[in-house]
C-alpha positions as CSV (number, residue, x, y, z in Angstrom):
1,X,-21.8,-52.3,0.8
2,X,-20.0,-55.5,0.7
3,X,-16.2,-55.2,-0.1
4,X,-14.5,-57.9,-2.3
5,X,-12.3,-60.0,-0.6
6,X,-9.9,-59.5,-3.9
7,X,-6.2,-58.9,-3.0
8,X,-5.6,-57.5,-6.3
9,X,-8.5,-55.3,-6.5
10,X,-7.5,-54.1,-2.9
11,X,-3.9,-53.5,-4.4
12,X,-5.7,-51.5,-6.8
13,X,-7.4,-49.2,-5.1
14,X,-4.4,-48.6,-2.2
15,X,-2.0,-48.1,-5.1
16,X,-4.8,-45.5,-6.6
17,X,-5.7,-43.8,-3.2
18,X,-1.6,-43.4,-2.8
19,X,-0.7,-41.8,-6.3
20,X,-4.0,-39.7,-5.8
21,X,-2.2,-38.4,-2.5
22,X,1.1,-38.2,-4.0
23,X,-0.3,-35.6,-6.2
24,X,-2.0,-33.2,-3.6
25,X,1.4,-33.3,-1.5
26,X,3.2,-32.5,-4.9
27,X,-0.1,-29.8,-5.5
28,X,0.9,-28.4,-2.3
29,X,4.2,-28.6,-2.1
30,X,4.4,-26.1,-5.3
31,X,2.2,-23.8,-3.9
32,X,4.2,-23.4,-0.8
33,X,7.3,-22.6,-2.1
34,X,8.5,-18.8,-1.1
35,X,8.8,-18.0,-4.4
36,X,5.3,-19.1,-5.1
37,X,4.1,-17.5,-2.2
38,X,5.6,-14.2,-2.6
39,X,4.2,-13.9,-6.4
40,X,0.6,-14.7,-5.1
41,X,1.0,-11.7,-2.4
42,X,2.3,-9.7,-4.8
43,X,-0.9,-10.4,-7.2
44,X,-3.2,-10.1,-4.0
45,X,-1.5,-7.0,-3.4
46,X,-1.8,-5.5,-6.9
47,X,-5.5,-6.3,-6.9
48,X,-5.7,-4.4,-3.6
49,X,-4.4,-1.3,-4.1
50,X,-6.2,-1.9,-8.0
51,X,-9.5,-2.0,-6.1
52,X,-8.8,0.6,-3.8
53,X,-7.7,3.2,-6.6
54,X,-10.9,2.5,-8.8
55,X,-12.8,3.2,-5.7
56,X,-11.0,6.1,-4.7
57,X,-11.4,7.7,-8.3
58,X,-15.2,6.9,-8.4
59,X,-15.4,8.7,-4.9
60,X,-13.5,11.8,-6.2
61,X,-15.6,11.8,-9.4
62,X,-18.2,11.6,-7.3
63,X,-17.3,14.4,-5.1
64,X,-14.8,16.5,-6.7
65,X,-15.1,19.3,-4.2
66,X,-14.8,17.2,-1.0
67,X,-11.8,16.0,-2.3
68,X,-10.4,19.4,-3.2
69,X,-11.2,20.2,0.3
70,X,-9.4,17.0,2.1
71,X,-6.5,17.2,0.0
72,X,-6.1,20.9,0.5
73,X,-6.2,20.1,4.5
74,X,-3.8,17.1,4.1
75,X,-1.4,19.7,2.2
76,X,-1.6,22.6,4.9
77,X,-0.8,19.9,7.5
78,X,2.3,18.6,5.6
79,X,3.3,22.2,5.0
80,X,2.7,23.4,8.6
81,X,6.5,23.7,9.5
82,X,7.0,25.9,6.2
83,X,4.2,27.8,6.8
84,X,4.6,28.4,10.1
85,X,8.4,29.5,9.4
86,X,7.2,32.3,7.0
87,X,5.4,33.6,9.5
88,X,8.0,34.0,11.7
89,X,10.2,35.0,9.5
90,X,8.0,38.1,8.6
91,X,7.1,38.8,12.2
92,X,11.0,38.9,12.8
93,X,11.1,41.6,9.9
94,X,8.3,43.9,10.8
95,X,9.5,43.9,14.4
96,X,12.5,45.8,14.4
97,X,12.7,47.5,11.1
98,X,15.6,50.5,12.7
99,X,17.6,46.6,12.2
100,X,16.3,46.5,8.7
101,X,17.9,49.9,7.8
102,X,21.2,49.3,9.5
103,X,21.7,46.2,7.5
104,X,20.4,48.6,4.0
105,X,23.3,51.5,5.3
106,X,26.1,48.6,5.7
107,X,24.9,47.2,2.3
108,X,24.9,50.6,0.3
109,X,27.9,51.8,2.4
């Protein structure tokens, strides 16, 4: 390919190749602003946990009993410090119930 020897046409096409990467560097200097690149995480993020819910619900439509099951497990494992104060709180009332009536004689005393 033979280039023309024209200083005017080579003016040309500099001046073109320059305003042509002026406006990438402007492209990209928008789209790495923080504010910019906080509302695209934010839209990534929504899509995410979009995604991830659709799934999710297809899964538990799909298997309503597993789910029962898992979330019932999740629950006893969140509620293992209540639980396991009920029991001790009724093993300390069955265990000394002459206690029980002394505290009923004060009471109706």
């Amino acid at each position: 390919m033979t280039v023309p020897r024209d200083p005017d046409a080579a003016r040309a096409r500099a001046r073109t190749a320059r305003d042509k990467l002026m406006a990438t560097v402007g492209t990209l200097q928008e789209r790495l602003k923080p504010a910019n690149l906080a509302q695209e995480a934010v839209e990534n993020a929504k899509q995410s946990v979009t995604s991830i819910a659709r799934e999710g619900t297809q899964a538990v439509r799909q298997r309503p009993w597993l789910a029962a099951a898992v979330t019932s497990g999740i629950g006893l494992v969140l509620a293992r410090g209540w639980i396991v104060d009920i029991f001790r709180k009724n093993k300390h009332e069955t265990a000394d119930p002459a206690k029980g009536s002394a505290s009923q004689d004060r009471i109706e005393g």
